[in-house]
C-alpha positions in Angstrom: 224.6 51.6 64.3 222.2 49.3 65.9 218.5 50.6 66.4 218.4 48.7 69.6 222.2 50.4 70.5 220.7 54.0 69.9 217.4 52.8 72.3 219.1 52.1 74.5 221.5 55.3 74.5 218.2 57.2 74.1 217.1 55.5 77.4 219.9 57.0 79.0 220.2 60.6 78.2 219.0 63.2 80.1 217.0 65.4 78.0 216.3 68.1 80.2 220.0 68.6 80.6 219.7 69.0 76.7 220.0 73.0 75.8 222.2 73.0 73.1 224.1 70.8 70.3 227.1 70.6 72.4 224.8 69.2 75.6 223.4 66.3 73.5 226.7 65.6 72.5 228.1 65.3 76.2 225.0 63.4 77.7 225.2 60.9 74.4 228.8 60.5 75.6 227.9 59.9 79.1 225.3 57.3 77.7 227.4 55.4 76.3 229.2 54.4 79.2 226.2 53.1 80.7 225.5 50.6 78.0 226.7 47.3 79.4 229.6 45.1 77.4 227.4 41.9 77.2 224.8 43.7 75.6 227.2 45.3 73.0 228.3 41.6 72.5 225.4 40.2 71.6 223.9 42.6 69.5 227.1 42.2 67.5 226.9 38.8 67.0 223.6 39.0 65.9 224.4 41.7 63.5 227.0 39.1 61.8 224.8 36.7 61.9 222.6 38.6 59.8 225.6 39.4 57.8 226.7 36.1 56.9 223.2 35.2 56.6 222.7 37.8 53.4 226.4 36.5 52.2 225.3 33.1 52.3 221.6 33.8 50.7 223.9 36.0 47.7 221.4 38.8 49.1 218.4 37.0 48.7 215.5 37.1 51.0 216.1 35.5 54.2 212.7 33.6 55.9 213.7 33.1 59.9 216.6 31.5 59.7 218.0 32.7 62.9 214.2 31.9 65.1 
């Protein structure tokens, strides 16, 4: 997943709900639902971007093409 999904997921959770495995697990959950569909959008399309960018490039570095 995304770094930028999991920040903002992290944003969300309420550690000191967090006791046990099964607590992170629910208040991920509950997370999740907070992160807006737009957002979730875009950083997909970035992420095939970069995708088609490496297919493109035969996985070759890749100088800003995307700036």
């Amino acid at each position: 997943m995304d770094y930028s999904i999991w920040d903002s997921i992290s944003k969300h959770v309420q550690y000191h709900k967090v006791k046990a495995v099964h607590d992170l697990r629910r208040e991920i959950e509950k997370a999740t639902k907070k992160i807006e569909l737009n957002y979730l959008r875009e950083v997909i399309n970035v992420f095939l971007r970069r995708v088609y960018s490496v297919e493109k490039h035969n996985g070759e570095l890749i100088i800003d093409e995307h700036s």
